[in-house]
N, C-alpha and C positions, 0 to 999 in steps of 0.2 A: 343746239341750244343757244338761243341769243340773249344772249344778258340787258338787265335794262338800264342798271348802273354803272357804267363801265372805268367809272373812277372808283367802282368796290372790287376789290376781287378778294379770292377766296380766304376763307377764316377759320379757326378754328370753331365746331358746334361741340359745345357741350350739354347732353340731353340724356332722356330715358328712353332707350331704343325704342322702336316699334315698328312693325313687319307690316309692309305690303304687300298685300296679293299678288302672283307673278300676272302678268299682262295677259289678255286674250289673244289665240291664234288667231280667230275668226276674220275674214277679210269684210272690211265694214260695207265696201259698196254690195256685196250678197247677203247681209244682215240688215240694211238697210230695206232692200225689196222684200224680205221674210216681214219686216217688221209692218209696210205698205202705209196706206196713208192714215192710218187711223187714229199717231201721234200728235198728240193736239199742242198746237205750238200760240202761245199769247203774247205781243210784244206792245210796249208801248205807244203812248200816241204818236203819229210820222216814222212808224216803224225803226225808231231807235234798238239798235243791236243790242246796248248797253243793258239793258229791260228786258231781254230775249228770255222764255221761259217754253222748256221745254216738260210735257208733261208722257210718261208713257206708262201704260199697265204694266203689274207685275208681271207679266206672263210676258210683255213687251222686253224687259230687263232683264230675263232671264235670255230671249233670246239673242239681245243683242250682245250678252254677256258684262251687263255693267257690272261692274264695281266700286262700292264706297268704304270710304275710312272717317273716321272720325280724328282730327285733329287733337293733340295733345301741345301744351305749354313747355316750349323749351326754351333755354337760353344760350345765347350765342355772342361772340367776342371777336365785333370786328378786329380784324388786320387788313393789312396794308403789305403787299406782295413785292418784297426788292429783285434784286440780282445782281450776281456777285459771283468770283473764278476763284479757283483758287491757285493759289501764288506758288510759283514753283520758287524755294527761297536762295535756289543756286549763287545768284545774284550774291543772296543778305552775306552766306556763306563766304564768298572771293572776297568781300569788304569782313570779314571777321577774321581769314587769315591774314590777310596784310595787314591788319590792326595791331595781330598779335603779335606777329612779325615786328613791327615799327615798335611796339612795346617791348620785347626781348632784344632788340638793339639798344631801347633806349635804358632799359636795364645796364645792360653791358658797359653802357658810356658812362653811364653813373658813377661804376664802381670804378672803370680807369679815371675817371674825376675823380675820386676821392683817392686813389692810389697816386697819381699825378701832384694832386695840390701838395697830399705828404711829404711827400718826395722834395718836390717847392719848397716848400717852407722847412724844411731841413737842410736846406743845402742855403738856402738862404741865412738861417743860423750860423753856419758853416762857414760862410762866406762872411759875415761879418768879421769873425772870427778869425781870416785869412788863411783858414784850414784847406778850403777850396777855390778854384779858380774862377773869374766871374765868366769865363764860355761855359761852366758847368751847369751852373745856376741860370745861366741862359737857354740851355739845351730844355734842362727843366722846367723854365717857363713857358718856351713853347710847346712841349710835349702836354703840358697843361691847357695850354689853350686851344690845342687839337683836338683833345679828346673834349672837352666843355664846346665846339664846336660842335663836334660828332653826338654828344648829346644832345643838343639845342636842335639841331639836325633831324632827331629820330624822335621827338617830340613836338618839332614841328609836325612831321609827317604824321605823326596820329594826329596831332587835332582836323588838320587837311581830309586824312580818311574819314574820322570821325564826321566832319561837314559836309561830305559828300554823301556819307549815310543816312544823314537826316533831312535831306534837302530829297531823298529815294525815298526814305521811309521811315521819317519822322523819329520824333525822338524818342516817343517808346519803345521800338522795337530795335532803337540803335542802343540804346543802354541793353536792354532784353541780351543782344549779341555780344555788347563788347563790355560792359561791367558784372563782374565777378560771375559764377558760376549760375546762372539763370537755370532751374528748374523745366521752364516753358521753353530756351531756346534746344534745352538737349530732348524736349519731348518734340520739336519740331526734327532736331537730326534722326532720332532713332526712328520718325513717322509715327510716331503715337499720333500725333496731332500734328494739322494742315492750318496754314495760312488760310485767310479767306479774303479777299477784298467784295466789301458789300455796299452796290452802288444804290440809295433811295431813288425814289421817282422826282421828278421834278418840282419844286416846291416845299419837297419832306425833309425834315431832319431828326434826326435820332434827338427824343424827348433827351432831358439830362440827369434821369434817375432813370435810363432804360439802359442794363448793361447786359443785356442778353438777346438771343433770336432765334429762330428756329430755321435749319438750312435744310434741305436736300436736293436730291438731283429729280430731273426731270418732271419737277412741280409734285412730287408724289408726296403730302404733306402728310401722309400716315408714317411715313418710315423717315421724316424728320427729327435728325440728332441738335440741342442747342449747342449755341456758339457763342462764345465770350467776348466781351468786348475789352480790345488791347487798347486804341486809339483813335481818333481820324487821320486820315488818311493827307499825303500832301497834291496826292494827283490824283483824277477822277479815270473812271472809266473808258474805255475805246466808244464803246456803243453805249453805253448811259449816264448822259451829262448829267448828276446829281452829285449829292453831296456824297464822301466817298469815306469808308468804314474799313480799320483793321479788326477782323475777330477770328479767335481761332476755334476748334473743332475737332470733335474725333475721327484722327483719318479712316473711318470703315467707310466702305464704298467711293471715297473721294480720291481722285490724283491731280495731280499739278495738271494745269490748265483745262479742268470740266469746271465747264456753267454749273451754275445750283439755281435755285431760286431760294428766298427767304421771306420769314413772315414774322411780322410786329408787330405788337397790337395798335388800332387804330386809335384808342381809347382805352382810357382807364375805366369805364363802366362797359359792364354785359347788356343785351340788349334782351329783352323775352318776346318770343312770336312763338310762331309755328313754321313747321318744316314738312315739305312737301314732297315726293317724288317729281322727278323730272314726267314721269307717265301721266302725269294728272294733266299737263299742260297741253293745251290746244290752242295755233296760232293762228291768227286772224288779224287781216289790215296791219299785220307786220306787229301786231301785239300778243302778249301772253296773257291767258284766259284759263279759269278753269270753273268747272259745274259747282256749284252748290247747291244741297238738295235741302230743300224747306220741311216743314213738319208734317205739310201736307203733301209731300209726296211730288212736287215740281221739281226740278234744275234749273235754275239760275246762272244763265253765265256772270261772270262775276273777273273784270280784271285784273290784274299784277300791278300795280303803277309801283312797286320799288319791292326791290327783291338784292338778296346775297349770293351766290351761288358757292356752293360747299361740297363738292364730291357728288354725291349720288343726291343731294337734297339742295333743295331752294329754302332761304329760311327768308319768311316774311314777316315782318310787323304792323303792317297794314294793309284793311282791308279784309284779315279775314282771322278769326280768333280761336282761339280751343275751343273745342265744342261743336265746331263748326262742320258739317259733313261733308266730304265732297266727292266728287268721280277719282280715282287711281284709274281704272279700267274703262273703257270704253269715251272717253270725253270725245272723241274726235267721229263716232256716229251720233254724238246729239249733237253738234254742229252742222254734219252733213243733215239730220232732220230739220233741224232748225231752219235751216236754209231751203230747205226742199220744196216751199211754196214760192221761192224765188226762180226757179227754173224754171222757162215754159214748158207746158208738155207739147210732145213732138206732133199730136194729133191736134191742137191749136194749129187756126188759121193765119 
């Protein structure tokens, strides 16, 4: 199947189902000779393709095994297709114990500073008073000034961690880890929920009232779970130079470092067409084509010039409307007819 927009890819369709006939077996070049030359084929002036009409009896259609559908009105909601891994947070982890680390040090120094300084300033009393000796009150000073060392120390050292963690991974998810009990980071330790880094295409950026997406793995956008948006990101992708997205997600199906793909809406408005099977389409001169049948009883080839591609269906908005009937079944032996006066025959000189 070749796409004609290839800056479109797949969307979400939202529609009122409707069933196509399964495909004929029939092999067309031996349905073609049943059918023989009696299909009356009319084209434009300079035999333009574009104008090709192909006309055959019912009794013709039956044997070539056509099938038509009629077109119904659906609506559809471009997206716009990312990717994005997800984040093994081993990493976030090593930088959340030495945080906590350097914070229960820096605890510890606090309260020998405050036991320290008492001490100080009691002996200091003391010592005005000649009660004690001034090497006492000296001990005291600096036993004070070691430990206000040893805390400055372990305060520096967390803002250091700290800085290094956001400079990884930005400062939402450096709070997430290291300020007070986050919800989200213990749903990331127990695996309830996965990291996600999600890379846009080049060009895109996550609108600024879009705080959600839809991810899964191996483009299968039916069995897509959404994914919340944490942040931007402060470093992009290996393989996709775009703008670069923290969101998280429920880890079913996902482990630390599988690709996903993701999908955003293109746009805030749904678009209304119609939606096609891939089986309608017949290609020619490197284009997509499909029959449309008039009221009298012809096929009309009839182009694709822009199309969405969506799972099992093509949704179009131009060119061809609800109402409109066309081949599901057999398009690719009105082709071969259509064409059949272009072959010489082999008993030609």
């Amino acid at each position: 199947m070749k796409p004609i927009l290839r800056s479109i890819v797949p969307a979400v369709l939202i529609f009122t189902l409707f069933t196509f006939p399964a495909v004929s077996n029939d092999d067309d070049g031996a349905v073609s000779e049943r059918l023989g030359q009696s299909a009356t084929i009319q084209k434009s002036e300079h035999g333009s393709p574009r104008a090709a009409t192909v006309r055959l009896t019912e009794e013709q259609q039956n044997v070539g095994g056509l099938v038509t559908d009629i077109l119904t009105a659906v609506t559809f909601q471009p997206e716009i297709m990312a990717y994005g891994k997800v984040i093994d947070i081993q990493p976030l982890l090593a930088l959340h114990v030495r945080y906590q680390a350097a914070a229960t040090e820096a605890e510890i120094a606090s309260a020998a500073v405050a036991l320290a300084q008492k001490n100080r300033d009691r002996l200091r009393t003391l010592h005005r008073e000649d009660i004690v000796a001034s090497r006492d009150l000296a001990q005291a000073e600096a036993q004070y000034r070691s430990d206000h060392a040893r805390l400055e120390a372990a305060r520096r050292l967390m803002r250091e961690i700290r800085h290094e963690t956001q400079q990884a991974w930005g400062d939402s998810l450096t709070r997430i880890a290291f300020d007070g009990e986050s919800p989200l980071f213990h749903e990331f330790l127990n695996r309830n929920r996965v990291l996600i880094l999600i890379a846009l295409p080049s060009g895109h950026a996550l609108p600024p009232d879009r705080r959600s997406l839809f991810v899964a793995r191996e483009s299968d956008r039916r069995m897509a779970h959404q994914a919340d948006l944490i942040s931007p990101a402060p470093k992009t992708d290996d393989l996709v130079q775009g703008e670069t997205y923290f969101f998280h997600a429920p880890s079913d199906r996902l482990r630390a470092g599988m690709r996903v793909n993701a999908w955003l809406p293109a746009s805030s408005e749904a678009l209304t067409g119609v939606a096609i099977p891939p089986s309608a389409i017949v290609w020619h001169s490197g284009k997509p084509w499909v029959y449309r049948r008039s009221d009298d009883g012809a096929f009309t080839r009839t182009e694709i010039t822009a199309h969405y591609e969506h799972g099992d269906f093509w949704f179009v908005d131009r060119g061809l409307a609800a109402g409109d009937e066309i081949v599901v079944t057999g398009g690719q032996l009105l082709l071969s007819e259509e064409f059949r006066t272009d072959i010489p025959d082999e008993d030609d000189d």
